[in-house]
C-alpha positions in Angstrom: 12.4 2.0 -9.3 9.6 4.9 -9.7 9.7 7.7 -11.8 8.0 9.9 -9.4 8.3 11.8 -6.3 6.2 11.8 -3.2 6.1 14.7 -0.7 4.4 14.5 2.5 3.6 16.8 5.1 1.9 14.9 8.5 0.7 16.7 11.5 0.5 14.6 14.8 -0.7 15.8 17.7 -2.3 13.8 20.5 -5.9 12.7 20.2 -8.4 15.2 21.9 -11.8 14.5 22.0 -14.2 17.0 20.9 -11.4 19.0 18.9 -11.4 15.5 16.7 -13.9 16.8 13.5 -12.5 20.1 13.4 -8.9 19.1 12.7 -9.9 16.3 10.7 -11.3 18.5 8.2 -8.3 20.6 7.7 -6.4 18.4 4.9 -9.4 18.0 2.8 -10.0 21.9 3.0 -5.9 21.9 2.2 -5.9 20.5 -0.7 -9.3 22.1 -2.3 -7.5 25.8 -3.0 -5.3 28.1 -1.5 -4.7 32.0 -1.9 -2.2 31.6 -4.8 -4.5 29.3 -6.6 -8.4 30.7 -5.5 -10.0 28.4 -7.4 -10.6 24.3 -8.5 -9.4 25.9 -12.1 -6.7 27.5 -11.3 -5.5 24.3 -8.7 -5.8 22.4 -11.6 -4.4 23.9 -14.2 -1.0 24.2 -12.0 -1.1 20.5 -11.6 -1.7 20.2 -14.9 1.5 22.6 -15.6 3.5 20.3 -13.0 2.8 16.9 -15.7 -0.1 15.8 -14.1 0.9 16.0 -10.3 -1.4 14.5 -8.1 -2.8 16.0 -4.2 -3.9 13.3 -1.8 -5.2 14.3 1.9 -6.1 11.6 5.0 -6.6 11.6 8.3 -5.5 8.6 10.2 -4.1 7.8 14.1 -1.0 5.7 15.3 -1.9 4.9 19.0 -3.6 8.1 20.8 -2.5 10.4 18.2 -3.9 12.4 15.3 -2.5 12.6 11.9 -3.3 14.8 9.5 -1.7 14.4 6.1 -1.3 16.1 3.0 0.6 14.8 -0.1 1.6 15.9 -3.9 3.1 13.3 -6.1 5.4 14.5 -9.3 7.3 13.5 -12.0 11.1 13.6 -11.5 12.9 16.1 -12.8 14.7 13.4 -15.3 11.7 13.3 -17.2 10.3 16.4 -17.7 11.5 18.1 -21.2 13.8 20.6 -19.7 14.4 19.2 -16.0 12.2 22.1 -14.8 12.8 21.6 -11.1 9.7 19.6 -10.4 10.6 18.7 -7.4 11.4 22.2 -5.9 7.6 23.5 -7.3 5.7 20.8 -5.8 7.3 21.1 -2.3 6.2 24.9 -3.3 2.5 23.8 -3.9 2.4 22.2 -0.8 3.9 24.9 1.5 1.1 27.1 -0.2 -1.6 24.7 0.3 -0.8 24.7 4.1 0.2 28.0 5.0 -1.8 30.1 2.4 -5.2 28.3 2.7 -8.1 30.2 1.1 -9.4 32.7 3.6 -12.9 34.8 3.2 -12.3 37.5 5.9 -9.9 35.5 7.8 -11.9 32.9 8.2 -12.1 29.4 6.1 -14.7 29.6 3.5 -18.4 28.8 4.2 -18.9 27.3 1.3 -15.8 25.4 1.2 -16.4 24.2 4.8 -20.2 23.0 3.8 -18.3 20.8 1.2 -15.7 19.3 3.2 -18.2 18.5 5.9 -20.0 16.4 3.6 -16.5 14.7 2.6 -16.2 13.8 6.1 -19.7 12.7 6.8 -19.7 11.0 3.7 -16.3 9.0 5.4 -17.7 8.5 8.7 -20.9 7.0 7.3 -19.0 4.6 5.4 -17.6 3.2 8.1 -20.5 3.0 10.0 -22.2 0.8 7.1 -19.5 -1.4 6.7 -20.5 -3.5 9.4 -17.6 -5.1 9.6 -15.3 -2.1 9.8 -17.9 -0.5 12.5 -17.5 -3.9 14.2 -13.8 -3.1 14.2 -14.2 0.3 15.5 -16.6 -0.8 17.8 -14.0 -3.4 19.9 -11.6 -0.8 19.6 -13.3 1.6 22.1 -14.4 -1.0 24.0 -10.6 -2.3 24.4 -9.3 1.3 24.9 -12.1 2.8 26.3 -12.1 6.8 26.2 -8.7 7.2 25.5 -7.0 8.5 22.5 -6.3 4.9 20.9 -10.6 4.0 21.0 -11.5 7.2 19.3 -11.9 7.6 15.5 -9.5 10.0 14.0 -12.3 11.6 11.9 -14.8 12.5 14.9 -18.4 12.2 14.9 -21.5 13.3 12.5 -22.6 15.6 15.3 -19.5 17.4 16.0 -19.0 17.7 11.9 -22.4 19.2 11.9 -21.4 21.6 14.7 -18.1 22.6 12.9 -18.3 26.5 11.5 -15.5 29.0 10.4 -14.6 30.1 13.7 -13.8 26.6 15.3 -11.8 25.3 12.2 -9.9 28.5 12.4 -8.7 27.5 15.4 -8.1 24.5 15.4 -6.0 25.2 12.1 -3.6 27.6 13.6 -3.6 25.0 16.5 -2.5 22.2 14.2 0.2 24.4 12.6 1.4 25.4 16.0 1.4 22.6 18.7 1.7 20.0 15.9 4.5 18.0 15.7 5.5 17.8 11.7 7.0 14.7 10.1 8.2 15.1 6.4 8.5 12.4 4.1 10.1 12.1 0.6 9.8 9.1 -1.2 11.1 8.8 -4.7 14.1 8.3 -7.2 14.4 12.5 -7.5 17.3 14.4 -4.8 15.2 14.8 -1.8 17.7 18.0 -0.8 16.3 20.0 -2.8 12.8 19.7 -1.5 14.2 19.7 2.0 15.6 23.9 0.9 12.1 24.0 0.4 10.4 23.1 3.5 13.4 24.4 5.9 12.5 28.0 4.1 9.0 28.0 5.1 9.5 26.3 8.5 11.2 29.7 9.3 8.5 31.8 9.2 5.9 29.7 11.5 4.9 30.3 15.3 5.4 27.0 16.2 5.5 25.5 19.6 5.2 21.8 19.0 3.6 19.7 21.6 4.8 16.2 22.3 2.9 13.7 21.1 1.5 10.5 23.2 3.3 7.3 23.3 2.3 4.5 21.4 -0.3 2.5 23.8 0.4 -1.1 24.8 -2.7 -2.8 26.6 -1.6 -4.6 29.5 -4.7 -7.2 29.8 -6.8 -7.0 33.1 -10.2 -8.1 33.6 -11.8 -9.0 30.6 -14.9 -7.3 29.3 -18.0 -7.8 26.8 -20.2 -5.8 24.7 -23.4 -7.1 22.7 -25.0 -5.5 20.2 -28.1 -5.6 18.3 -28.9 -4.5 14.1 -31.1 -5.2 11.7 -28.0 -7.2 9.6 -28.0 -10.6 7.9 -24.8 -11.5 9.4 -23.3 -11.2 12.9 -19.7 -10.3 13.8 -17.3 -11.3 16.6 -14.2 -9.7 17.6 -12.2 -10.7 19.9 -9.5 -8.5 21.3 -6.2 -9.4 23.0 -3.6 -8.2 24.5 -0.2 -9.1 23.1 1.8 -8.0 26.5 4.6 -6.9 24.5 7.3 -4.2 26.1 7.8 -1.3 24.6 10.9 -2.0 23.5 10.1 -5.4 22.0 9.6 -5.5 18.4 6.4 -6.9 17.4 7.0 -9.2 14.8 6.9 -12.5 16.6 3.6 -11.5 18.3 2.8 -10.3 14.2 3.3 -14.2 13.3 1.7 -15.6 15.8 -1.3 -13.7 14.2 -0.5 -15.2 10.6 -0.6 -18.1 11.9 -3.6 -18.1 13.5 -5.7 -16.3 10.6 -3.8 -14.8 8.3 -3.3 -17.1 5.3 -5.5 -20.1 3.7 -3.2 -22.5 5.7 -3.7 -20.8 8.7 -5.4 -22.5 11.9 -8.6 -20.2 12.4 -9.5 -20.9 8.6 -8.8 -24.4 8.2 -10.4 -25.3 11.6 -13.1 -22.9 12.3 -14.4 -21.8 9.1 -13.7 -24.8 7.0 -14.0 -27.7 9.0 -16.1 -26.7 11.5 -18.4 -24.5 9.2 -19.2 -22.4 11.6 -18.4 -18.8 9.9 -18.1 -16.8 6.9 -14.9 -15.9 7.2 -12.6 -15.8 10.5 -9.0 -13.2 10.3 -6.5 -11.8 12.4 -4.3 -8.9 12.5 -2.6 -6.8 14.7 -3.7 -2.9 15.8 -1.6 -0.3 14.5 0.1 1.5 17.1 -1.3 -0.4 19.8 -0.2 -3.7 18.9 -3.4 -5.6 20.2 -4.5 -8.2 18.2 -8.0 -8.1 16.8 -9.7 -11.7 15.4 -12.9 -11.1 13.6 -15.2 -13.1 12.2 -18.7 -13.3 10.4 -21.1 -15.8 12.1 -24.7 -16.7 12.3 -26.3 -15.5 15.8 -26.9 -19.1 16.5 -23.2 -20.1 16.1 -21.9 -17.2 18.0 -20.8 -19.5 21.0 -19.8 -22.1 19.5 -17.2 -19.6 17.0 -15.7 -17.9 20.3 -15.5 -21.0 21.7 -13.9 -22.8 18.8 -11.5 -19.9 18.0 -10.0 -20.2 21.8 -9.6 -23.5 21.3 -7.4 -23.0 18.1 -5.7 -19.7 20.0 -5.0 -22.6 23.2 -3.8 -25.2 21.1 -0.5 -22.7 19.7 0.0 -21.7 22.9 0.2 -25.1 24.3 3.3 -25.8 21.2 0.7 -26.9 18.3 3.0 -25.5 15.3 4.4 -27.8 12.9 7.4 -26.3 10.8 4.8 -26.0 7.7 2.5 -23.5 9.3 5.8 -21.6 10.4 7.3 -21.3 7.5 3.7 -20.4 5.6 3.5 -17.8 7.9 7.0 -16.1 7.1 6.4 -16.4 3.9 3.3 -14.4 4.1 5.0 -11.6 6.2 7.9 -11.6 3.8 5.5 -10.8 0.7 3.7 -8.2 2.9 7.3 -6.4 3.8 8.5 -6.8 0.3 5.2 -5.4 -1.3 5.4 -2.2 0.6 7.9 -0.9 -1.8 5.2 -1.7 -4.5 4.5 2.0 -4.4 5.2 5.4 -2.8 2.5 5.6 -0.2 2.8 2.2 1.4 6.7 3.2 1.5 5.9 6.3 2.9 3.2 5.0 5.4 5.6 2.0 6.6 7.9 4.2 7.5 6.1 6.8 9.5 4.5 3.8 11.6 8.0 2.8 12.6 9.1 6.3 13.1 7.0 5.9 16.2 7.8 2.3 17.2 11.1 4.0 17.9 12.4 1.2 15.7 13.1 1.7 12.2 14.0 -0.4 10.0 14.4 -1.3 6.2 12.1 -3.6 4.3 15.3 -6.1 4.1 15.9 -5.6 7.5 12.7 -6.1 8.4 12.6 -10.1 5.9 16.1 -11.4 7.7 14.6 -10.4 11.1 11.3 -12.5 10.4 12.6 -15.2 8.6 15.6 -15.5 11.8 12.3 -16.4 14.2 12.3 -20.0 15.7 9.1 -22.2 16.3 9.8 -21.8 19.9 9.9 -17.3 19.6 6.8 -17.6 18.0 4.8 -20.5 20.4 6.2 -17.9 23.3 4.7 -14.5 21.7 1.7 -16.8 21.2 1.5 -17.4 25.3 1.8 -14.0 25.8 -1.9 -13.2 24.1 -4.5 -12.8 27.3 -8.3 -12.1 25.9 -9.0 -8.6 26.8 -12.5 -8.2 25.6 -15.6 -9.7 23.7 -17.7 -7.9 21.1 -20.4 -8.9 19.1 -22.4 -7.5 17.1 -25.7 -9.8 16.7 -28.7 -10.2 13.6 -31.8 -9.2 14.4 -33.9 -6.0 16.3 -32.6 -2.4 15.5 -29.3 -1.0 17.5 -30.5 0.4 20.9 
């Protein structure tokens, strides 16, 4: 159904601390020049020569793992003028980009890396004022605590202040070595040909891959809380839960459960809570990726903050306890059938579906993935519901500055 190709290189390599900044960098400095192409011009122009091909970097985590990506997107061969082996040139461009970075005495630019560490502060900063994001990231590392799974992939302003030639150096030749490298092609073009490609330069590279962690299930224990204090005109709540799925259990009942609680209009949190009960701005859930615990945030005034944890629990008891008409069941697989079914609205949500499940050790296709949702009985989903146990409490309250 597309007309274009996607090629993707992703780097994953478990989650360590104070090395997080210096890696994260690495695909934005990737995609900026390389020593066959010195220069912004020169990039652009061979874009420009390849129709228009598009670069793409990001820097994400599934569980307690890194990933650093890099993608080029091209038209298929089919529709160039001549069938100029498009295909083949971009998987070129990106070999380059990755193993032929621009070097100034061996060393990643200074001025290059002055750039990119704005790029990356410029990231983390937006996160930070998106309260409701931050609010996110916040419960995260509050459910997860130090480990891989709590920490943001991109690292910290301080450590991207810290980062210099030397230490991205390192950590580059790190990535390239220990990493373990997933390659994706997603497109209408002969994905053999790019796969030459890549085995060709694979050849030639030290590599020592390290295995990567597994994907991190929270088992629920005591619960905990964590208040905090901004100068914002709205509170949040999370609440975090554990969804005591197996590892070899697949998650979509626990993934309905969730839809049915807040994912829709029709859905319990937002016809109860925030509708009849007025006592938020708006009240969601949805599942962590990689770690499948399930996160339900809301906007609240500081006054209603009680009574919105308190209501929620309620609605979160009631399914447990069997509350599910066959109306809210099917609304809810019909919502997760338009989000399967929309993946394949374009290359990078194909591409990123896939990689997720590559590491769920469960893979499956997009019409595999509707029959097994729609197959779910009211009773599969009222038991992954009675499986949810609160695992902690944050909130982040209106009011005096964060301290």
């Amino acid at each position: 159904r597309f007309k274009s190709n996607r090629l993707s290189l992703h780097f994953v390599l478990p989650m360590e601390d104070a090395k997080r900044s210096s890696r994260a960098i690495l695909p934005y400095l990737w995609v900026k020049r390389c020593r066959e192409y010195p220069d912004m011009i020169s990039l652009s122009c061979r874009l420009a020569d390849l129709y228009g091909a598009g670069l793409g970097a990001k820097v994400d985590k599934l569980g307690p793992n890194q990933v650093l990506s890099v993608a080029v997107t091209g038209l298929d061969d089919r529709f160039t003028f001549q069938e100029e082996g498009q295909l083949s040139q971009c998987a070129q461009l990106l070999c380059q980009l990755v193993q032929q970075p621009y070097w100034e005495e061996g060393l990643f630019s200074q001025e290059d890396l002055e750039t990119e560490k704005q790029t990356l502060s410029d990231l983390i900063e937006a996160k930070i004022n998106d309260k409701r994001r931050y609010s996110i990231l916040r419960a995260t590392e509050l459910l997860f605590g130090p480990q891989g799974g709590g920490l943001d992939p991109l690292g910290t302003l301080e450590q991207v202040e810290a980062l210099t030639p030397e230490s991205v150096t390192e950590a580059y030749r790190q990535v390239l070595k220990e990493g373990q490298i997933h390659l994706f092609f997603v497109g209408c073009g002969d994905p053999s040909v790019a796969l030459e490609v890549f085995q060709k330069a694979f050849t030639h590279w030290d590599r020592d891959p390290k295995p990567v962690s597994p994907l991190y299930r929270y088992r629920a224990g005591e619960s905990r809380r964590v208040g905090e204090r901004m100068d914002v005109t709205q509170s949040k709540l999370v609440l975090c839960l554990s969804s005591g799925l197996q590892e070899e259990e697949d998650p979509f009942a626990a993934q309905m459960a969730s839809v049915i609680l807040g994912g829709t209009p029709s859905s319990k949190l937002f016809l109860n809570v925030r509708e009849k009960l007025s006592l938020c701005y708006y009240c969601s859930t949805g599942m962590g990726a990689g770690n499948r615990a399930m996160f339900i945030e809301s906007g609240v005034e500081t006054a209603n903050l009680e009574r919105a944890e308190e209501a929620i629990c309620q609605q979160l008891a009631a399914l447990q306890q069997g509350e599910l008409t066959e109306e809210e069941l099917l609304s809810a697989k019909l919502a997760l059938v338009n989000s399967q079914r929309s993946v394949t609205d374009s290359l990078a949500a194909v591409e990123g579906s896939y990689l997720g499940q590559a590491f769920n050790g469960c893979v499956l296709s997009q019409e595999e993935a509707v029959q097994q949702i729609l197959s779910y009985t009211r009773e599969q989903v009222v038991e992954a519901a009675g499986r949810l146990r609160l695992a902690a409490v944050y909130t982040l309250k209106g009011g005096a500055q964060h301290g």
